[in-house]
N, C-alpha and C positions, 0 to 999 in steps of 0.2 A: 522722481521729483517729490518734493517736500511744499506743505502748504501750511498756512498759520490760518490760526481761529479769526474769527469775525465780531465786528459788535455791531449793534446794531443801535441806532441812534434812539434816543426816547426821552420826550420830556413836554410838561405841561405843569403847573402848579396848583394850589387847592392850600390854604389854611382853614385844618378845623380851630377851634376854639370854642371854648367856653364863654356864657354870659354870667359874669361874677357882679351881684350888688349885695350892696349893705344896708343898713336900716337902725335905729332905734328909736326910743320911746322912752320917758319918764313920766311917772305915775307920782303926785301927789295929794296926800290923802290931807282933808282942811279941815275935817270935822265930823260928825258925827254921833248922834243922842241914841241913848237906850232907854225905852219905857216902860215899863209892864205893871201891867194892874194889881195891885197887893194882891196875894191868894191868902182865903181866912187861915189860922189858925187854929181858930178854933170857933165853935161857933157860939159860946159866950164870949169870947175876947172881944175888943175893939177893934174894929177895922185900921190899919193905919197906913200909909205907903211910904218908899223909900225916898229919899230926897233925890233930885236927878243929877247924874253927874256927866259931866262936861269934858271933854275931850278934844284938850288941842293939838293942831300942827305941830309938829317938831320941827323948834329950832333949825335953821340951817346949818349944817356944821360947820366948823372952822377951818378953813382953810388951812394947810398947815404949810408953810411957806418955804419952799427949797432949798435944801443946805449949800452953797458954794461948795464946788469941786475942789480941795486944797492940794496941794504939791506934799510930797515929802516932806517938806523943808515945814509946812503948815501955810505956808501962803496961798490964797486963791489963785485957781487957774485959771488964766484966760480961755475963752472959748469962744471960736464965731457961731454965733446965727446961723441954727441949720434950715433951710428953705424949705418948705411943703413939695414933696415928690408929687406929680402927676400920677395919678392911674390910669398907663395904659389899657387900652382894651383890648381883647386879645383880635385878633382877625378873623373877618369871616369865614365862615364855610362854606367852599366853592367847589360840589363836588362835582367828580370830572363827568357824570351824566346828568346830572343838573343842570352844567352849561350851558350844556346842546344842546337838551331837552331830549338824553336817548333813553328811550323806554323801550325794552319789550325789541321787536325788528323797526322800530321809527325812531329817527333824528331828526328835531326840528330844526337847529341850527347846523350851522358850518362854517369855520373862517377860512380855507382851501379855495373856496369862489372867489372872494373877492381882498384880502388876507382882515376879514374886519367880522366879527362876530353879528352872523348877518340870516336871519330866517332862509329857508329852505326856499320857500314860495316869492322871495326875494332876489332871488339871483337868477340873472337873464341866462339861463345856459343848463342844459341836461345834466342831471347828474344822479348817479346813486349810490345809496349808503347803506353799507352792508353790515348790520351791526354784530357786537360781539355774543348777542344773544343767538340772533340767526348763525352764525359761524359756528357756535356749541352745539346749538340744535343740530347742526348737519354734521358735524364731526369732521370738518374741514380742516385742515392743516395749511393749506397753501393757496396758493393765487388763482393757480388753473383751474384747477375745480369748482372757486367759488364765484368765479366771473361768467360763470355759465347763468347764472341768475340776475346778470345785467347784461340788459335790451342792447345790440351791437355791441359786444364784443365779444373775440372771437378769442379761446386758449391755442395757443401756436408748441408746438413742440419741441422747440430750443434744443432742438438735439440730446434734449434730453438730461443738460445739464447747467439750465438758466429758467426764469420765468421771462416768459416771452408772449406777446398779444397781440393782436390786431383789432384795431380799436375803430369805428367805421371806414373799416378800409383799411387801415395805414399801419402797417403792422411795425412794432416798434420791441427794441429788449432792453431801452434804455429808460424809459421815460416813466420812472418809478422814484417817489420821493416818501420821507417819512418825517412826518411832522411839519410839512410842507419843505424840508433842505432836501436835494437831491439825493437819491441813493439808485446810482448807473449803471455799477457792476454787474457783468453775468452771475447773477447764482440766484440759486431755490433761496425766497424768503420763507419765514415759520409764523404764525401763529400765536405764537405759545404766550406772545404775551399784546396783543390785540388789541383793541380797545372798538376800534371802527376803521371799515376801508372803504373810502371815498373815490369813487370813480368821475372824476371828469370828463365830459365828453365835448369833443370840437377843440381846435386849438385855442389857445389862452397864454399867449405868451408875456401880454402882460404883466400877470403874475407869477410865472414859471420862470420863464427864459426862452433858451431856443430850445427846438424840439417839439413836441407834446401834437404832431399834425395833426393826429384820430385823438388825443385827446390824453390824460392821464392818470396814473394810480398812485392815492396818497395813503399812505397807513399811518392811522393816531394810535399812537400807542398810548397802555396803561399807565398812568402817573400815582407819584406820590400824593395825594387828595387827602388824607389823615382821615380815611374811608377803614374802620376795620374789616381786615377779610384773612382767613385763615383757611384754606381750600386748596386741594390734593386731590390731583384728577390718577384714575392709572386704568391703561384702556388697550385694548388687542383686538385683533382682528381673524380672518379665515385662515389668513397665514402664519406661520411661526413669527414670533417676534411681540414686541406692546410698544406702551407711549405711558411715560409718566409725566406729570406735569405738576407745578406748585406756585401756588402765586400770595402772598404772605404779606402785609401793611397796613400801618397804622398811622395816627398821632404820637412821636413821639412825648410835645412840650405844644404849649399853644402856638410856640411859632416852629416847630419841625415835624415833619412827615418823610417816612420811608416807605417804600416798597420793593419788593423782592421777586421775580419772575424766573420759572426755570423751567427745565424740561429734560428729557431725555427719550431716544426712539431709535430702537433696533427693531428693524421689519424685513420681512419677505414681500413677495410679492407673486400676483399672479402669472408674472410671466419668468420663464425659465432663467435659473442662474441670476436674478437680479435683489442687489438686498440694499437696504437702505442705514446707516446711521448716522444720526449725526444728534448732539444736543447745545445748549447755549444758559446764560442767564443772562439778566438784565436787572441791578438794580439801580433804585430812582431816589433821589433825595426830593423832596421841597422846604425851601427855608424861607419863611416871611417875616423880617427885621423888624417893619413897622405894615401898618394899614395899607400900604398906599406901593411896597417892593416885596416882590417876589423874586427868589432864584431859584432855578430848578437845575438840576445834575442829572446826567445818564449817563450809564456805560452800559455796552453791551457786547458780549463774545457770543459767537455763532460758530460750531465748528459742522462741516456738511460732508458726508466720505459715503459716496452712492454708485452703483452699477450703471454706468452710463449706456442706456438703452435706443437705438435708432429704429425700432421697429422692424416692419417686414416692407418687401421689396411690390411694388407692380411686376404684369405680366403683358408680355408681348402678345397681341393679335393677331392672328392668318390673316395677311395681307396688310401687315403695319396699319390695323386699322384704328381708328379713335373715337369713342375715348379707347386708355388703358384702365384697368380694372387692380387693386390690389392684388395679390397672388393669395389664393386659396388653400391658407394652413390653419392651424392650430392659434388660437388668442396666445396660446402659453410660449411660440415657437420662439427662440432666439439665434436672429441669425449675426454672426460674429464672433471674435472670443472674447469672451466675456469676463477671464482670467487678467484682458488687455485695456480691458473700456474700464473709465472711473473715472470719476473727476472728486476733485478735494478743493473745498473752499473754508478759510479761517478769516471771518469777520471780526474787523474790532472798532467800533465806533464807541465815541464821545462825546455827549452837547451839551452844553450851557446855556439858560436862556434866563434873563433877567428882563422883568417886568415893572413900569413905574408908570405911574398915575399923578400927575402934576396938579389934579383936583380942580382943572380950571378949564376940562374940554378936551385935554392935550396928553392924550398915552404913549408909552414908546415900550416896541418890544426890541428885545435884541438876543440874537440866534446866531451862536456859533458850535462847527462839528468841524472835527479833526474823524477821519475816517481809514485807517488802512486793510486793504484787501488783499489777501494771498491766493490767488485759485490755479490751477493747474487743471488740465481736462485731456483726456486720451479717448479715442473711440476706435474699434473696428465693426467697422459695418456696410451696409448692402450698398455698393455703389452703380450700380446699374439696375433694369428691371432682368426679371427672368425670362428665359429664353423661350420660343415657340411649344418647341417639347418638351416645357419644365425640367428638364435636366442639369441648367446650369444659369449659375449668377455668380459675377462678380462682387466680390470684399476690395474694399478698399481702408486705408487707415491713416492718421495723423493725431500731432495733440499738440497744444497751445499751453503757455502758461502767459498771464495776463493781469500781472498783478497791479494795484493800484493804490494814491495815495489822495483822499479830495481834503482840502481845508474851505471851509465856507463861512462867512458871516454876513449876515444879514441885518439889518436896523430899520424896523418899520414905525415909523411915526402915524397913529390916529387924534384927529384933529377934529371934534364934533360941533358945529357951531351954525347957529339961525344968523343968517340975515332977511329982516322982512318975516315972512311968514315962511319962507324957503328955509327947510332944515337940507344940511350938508353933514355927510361925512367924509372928508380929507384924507386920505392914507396918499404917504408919499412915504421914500426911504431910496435905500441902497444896498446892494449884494456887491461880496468881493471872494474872489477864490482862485483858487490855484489845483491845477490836478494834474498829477505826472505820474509815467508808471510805463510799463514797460509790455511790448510786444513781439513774444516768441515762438513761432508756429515751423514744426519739424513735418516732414511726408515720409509716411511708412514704406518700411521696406521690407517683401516678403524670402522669408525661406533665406537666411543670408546673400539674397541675389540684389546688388544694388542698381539694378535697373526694371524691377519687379516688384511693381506700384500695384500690382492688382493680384487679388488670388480665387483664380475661379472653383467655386463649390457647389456641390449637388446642392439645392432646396428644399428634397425633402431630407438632408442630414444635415443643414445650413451652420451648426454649433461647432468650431474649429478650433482649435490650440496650436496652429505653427507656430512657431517664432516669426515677432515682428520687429525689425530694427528703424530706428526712426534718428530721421539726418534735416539739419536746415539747409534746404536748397536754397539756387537764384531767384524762386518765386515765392519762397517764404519770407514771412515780418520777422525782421531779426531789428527789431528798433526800438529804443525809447521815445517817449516825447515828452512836454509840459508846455499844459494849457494855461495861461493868466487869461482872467476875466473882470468885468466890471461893469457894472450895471443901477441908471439911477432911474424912477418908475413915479408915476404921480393918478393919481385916481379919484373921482369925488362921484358918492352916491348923493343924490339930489331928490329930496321927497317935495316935491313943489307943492301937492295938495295929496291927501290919505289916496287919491283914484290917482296920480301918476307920480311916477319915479323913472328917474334917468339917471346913467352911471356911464362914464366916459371915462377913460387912460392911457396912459404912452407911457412906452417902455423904450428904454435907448441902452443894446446889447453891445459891449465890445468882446470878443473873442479874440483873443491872439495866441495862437499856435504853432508851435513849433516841433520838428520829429527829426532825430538822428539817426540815420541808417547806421548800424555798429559795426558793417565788415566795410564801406566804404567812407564811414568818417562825415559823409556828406548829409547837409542843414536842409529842410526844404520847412519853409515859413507859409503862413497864410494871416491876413489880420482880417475882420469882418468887424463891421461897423452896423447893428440893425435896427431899425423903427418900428416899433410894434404896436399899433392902438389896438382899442376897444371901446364897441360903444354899445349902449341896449337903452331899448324904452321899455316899461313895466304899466301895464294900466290893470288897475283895478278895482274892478266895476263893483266889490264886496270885499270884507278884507280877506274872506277864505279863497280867493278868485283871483290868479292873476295873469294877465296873458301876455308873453313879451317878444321882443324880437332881438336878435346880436348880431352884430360883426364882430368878426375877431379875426386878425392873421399871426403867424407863426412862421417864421424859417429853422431851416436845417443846415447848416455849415455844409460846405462839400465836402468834409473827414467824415461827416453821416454820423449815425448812433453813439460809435464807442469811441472815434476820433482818434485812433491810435495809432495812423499810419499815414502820409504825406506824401504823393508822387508826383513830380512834375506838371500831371492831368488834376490831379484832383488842386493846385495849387493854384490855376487859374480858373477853375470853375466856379459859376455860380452857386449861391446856396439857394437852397430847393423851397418853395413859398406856398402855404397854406393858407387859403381864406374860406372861413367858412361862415354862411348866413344861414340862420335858425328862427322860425319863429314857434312861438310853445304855451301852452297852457298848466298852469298847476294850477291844483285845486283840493284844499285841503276839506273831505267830506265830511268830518268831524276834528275833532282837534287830534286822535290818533288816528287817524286815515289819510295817507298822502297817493291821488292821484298824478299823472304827472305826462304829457304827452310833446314832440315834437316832431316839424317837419324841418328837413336839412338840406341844405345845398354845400358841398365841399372840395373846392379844386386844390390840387396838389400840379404844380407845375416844374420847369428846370430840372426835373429828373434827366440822371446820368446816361445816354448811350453811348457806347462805345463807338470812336469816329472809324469808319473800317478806311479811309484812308490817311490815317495817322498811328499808328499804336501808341498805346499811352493815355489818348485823348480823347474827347470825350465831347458829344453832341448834346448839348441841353436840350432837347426837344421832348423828352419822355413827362407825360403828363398821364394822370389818373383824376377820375372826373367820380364823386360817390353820393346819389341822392338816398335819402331814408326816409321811416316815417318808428318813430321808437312811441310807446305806451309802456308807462309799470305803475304799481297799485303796492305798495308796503305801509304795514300797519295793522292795528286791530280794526276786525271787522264787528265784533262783538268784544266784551270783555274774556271772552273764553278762547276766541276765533282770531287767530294769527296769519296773515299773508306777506308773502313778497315774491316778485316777478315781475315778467311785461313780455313781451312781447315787440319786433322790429322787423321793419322791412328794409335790406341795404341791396343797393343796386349800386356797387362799386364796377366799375368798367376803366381797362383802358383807355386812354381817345390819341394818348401820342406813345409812340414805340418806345420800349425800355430796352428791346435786345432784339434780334433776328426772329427772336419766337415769341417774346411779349409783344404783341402787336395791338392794334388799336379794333375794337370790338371786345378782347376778351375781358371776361371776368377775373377780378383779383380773386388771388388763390386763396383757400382757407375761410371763404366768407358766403355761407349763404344765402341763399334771397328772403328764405324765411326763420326765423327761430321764435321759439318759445318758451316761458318755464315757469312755474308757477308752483310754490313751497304752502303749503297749508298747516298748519298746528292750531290741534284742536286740545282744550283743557275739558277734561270729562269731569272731573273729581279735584279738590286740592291734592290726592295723591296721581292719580294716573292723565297722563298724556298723550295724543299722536299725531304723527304726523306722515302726507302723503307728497310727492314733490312728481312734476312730471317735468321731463327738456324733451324738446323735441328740433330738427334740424334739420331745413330741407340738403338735399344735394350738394354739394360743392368740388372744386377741385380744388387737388391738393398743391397745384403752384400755378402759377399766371399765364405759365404758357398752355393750359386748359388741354395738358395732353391725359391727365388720370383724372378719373371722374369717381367723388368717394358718393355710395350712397346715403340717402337718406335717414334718420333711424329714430325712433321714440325710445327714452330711458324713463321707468319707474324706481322711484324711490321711495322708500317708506322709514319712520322712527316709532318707538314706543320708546314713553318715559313713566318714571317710578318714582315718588315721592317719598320713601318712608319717613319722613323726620325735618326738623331743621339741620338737621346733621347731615344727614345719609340720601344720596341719590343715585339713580342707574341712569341708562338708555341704551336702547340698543336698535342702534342702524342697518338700512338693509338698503346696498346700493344695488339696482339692476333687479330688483324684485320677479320681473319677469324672464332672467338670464337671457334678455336680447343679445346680437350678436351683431355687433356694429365698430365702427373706426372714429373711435375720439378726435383724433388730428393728425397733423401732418409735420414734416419738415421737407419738403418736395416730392417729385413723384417716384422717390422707393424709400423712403424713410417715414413708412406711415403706423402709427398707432395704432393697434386690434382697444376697441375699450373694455373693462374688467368684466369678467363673466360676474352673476351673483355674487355679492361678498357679504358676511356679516360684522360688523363694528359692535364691541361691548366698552361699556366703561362703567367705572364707579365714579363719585366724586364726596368728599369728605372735608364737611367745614365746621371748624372748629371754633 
């Protein structure tokens, strides 16, 4: 199978400019006397002095009066009256951490809450922001790793070849957007060109759409700001392989700005047979015509070509007992072949967003992305646990290609206006889209035998290369489909006095979707009609102090996540409802210090069970019930002393059946009762740096039916950084400081992550 590059969407604006005046001045001299006392001559002479002499102004000169333009011919030319030109001024400078106010690991602002450019301490609803400072510091490239430093949520294992979450409770691989326009597709995101990721938490459909139950992941990317930067990262690790990166812009003209992002990354890895590459660019235009319009451009290509890795298997107990336990190998072992597992994703996104200021209260933004995605994904791996005597586990295998196409636009209107002593900010608008794309999933077949779905292999020599042949069965997606959408939303933040604000909104979703099965020809439709409010009070008893409360709800269509397949069952099922109630405190300690605390209540109901006296069909009764209590602290603590982390307690449970084995009592899988994490950087010198990071994770299982139980584990991490110059910097990381030996994550219970032994991370970076 063959896969096309990626873009990835990107776009915000910024006019630098210059402040240009003029000036003059005339100087006229009226007069002035010279006097000086005669000096003798001699000293018989007579004394005598000079007569005084007089100096006048000059004359005005003569104008000298301008000659008629003549023709050839010598006759005067007509000429009209040329008008006095205006001098424009050039446009502000709005640079893109200016806005926010991101400094350092702190954002004061966010427009993702509520879509209105709205203080932190502002907005009724958990959230954190992980800025691009924090993300260099840790040497982070991706999603998983760096969601570990935000209070309930959990990195989920996506098989190895998506980013995927669970967000208090509600594990989700869809519910990832950039720039606030959706980005749904399975695949690894990158970094490379970053700005800030915003983590929302609790549903918010409101502003989103459907989807987002536990909540969602926003990435701002770097914009054209007319910010010079000339900076060239190139970085390696314990393993063969590096990571180059480059990210280049400027002012062109007062009114254009470019940026230029890029990268490159050939890696190994610690575990056996697995290697990574993939690179991308992203460049960004901003054009601002007059004061008052901005346009911004993004393209972006992503190409991703990775060892598709499913981990190592559980083991069976003497007397089928439980829990199960991971099986007892090597962090490095790779069980499957790994010649067979890959997956290729080719991103290519598009946006344009133009900005206008009507100067009278009344702003409008408008946001559209053309998006097409090519991925294709193949895996053999551990399909069962290992057996009593360790001697034997079944392989099993399959691969999907799932390619996609989203078009989306967006029109948000802000409306700021007092009545009375009552300030209002207004956001209303519209979203429309379209997304179609195709669903093709084959089942492996071993040893040329086409009824030989499994291939059973020792564990302790788990790494295999038979021949796999892969066929679309009767229970494989062999179907296309296309979603139309439309959506209109209305919102007003309400400051009635400096101690309280209220913020109320409705959201009215249509979905209509459609999937064609491609070997039987046959349509199967679904249309959804959904009502989404939101409400919050804010009081604040100081303006650094605010403590609020939210409702919020959210649905999920019954196509679920990726929507890419339609059966009879899922056609007449309900879509699955999120409400969640939050009340929270933020509190900003100083102006860069954001504390930040909530308690949760969050039901998820009309979850799918399957009806055992119907096949096909399907009993809405599965319900998941997830109380928390989340703390995090990001910001400087001194002007030297750098923090971010928190701390959460989630108590996600069952309460109504999802299957024969998810039953009501157990714990959601992947999520445990306790976590923690906490990143420190300390500035010692303008040249030297460091920094120390600890996560820590109670127990959890690794799927719902709470049959494998992963343990517990503390990770230490450490960085030193190097200042030689305005030019020249290092750093060098050290994940797992203590080479603990612990399990990252899951994708059920034999598909489990061993986490990296010690590794060491170098980089240079060089700015010009």
């Amino acid at each position: 199978m063959t896969s096309r590059t990626s873009i990835g969407g990107r776009s915000t604006a910024a006019r630098k400019a210059f402040l240009i005046s003029t000036s003059a001045a005339a100087m006229i001299a009226t007069g002035f006397c010279i006097a000086e006392p005669a000096i003798a001559q001699n000293a018989n002479s007579g004394a005598s002095t000079l007569p005084p002499v007089q100096v006048d102004a000059p004359s005005a000169p003569r104008v000298r009066r301008a000659q008629p333009r003549r023709t050839a011919s010598g006759r005067v030319a007509r000429t009209r009256p040329v008008a006095p030109q205006p001098v424009r001024q050039p446009p502000v400078v709005s640079n893109q951490d200016a806005r926010t106010g991101q400094s350092g690991y702190i954002t004061q602002n966010i427009s993702s809450g509520t879509k209105t450019n709205t203080p932190l301490i502002n907005v009724p609803q958990s959230v954190s922001v992980l800025t691009k400072d924090f993300i260099k510091d840790q040497a982070f490239t991706s999603i998983g790793e760096a969601v570990r430093y935000v209070p309930g949520v959990i990195y989920h294992q996506g098989e190895s070849h998506r980013d995927d979450l669970v967000i208090r409770g509600q594990r989700s691989n869809a519910d990832f957007y950039t720039n606030g326009i959706r980005d749904d597709v399975q695949y690894f995101r990158d970094f490379y060109n970053l700005q800030r990721l915003e983590v929302l938490k609790g549903p918010n459909a409101m502003i989103f759409g459907r989807g987002g139950g536990g909540g969602v992941v926003n990435r701002v990317l770097k914009e054209a700001d007319g910010t010079t930067i000339r900076e060239v990262t190139v970085g390696g690790s314990s393993y063969p392989g590096g990571r180059t990166s480059v990210d280049i812009g400027q002012a062109v003209t007062q009114d254009l700005a470019v940026r230029f992002n890029a990268f490159y990354e050939n890696t190994d890895s610690y575990r056996d047979f697995v290697n990574l590459e993939r690179y991308g660019f992203n460049p960004t235009v901003t054009f601002a015509p007059n004061d008052t319009t901005k346009v911004k451009l993004s393209y972006e290509y992503l190409h991703d070509n990775r060892t598709v890795d499913r981990g190592i298997p559980s083991q069976v107990r003497p007397g089928g007992a439980l829990p199960q336990f991971a099986y007892n190998t090597a962090s490095s072992t790779y069980f499957g072949n790994p010649n067979a597992s890959y997956a290729i994703s080719d991103v290519n996104i598009a946006n344009a967003v133009i900005e206008h200021d009507f100067e009278n209260g009344l702003t409008v933004k408008n946001s559209s992305q053309f998006a097409d995605y090519r991925k294709f994904y193949q895996n053999v791996y551990p399909g069962g646990a290992v057996n009593l005597p360790g001697t034997s586990v079944n392989l099993s295998a399959y691969n999907n290609e799932t390619d996609r196409q989203n078009l989306f636009n967006q029109t948000d209107f802000t409306y700021r206006v007092s009545t009375g002593p009552i300030r209002h900010t207004v956001m209303f608008g519209g979203e429309v889209g379209n997304q179609s794309g195709l669903a093709f999933r084959q089942s492996g077949y071993f040893n040329g035998d086409t009824a030989q779905t499994s291939l059973s292999v020792d564990p302790r020599s788990p790494t295999r290369f038979d021949p796999v042949a892969f066929r679309n069965t009767a229970t494989d997606a062999n179907n296309t489909y296309n979603l139309n959408l439309g959506a209109l939303y209305v919102q007003d933040q309400i400051e009635i006095t400096r101690y309280l604000q209220l913020i109320g909104g409705l959201r009215f979703d249509h979905f209509d979707l459609s999937s064609r099965d491609r070997r039987t020809g046959v349509v199967q439709t679904r249309t959804d009609d959904l009502v989404s409010p939101r409400a919050g009070v804010i009081v604040k008893p100081v303006d650094n102090v605010s403590v609020y409360y939210s409702y919020a709800v959210s649905y999920l269509p019954s196509s679920g996540d990726q929507f890419s397949t339609l059966s009879p069952g899922l056609v007449i099922a309900e879509p699955e409802k999120f409400v969640n109630n939050e009340v929270g405190l933020k509190w900003d300690i100083h102006p860069r210090l954001q504390f930040a605390t909530a308690v949760y209540d969050l039901n998820r109901t009309n979850q799918r069970l399957a009806d055992p006296n119907n096949a096909g069909f399907f009993i809405t009764s599965g319900a998941t019930k997830t109380r928390g209590f989340e703390a995090s602290l990001a910001g400087y603590i001194t002007d030297a002393w750098q923090v971010t982390g928190g701390y959460a307690y989630t108590d996600a449970q069952i309460t109504g059946a999802n299957s024969t084995t998810v039953l009501p009592g157990n714990r959601v899988g992947l999520v445990p009762l306790n976590t923690f994490s906490l990143w420190n950087k300390y500035q010692f010198t303008p040249q030297w740096a460091a920094a120390v990071g600890v996560i820590h994770y109670a127990n959890f299982y690794a799927s719902s039916d709470n049959t494998v139980l992963l343990p517990e584990w503390t990770r230490v991490d450490m960085a030193v950084f190097f200042k030689l110059n305005e030019m020249w910097r290092a750093q060098l990381n050290i994940e797992n400081l203590l080479d603990h030996r612990y399990f990252a994550t899951a994708d059920g219970n034999n598909n489990i992550t061993p986490g990296s032994p010690r590794v060491f991370r170098l980089s240079a970076t060089a700015n010009f």
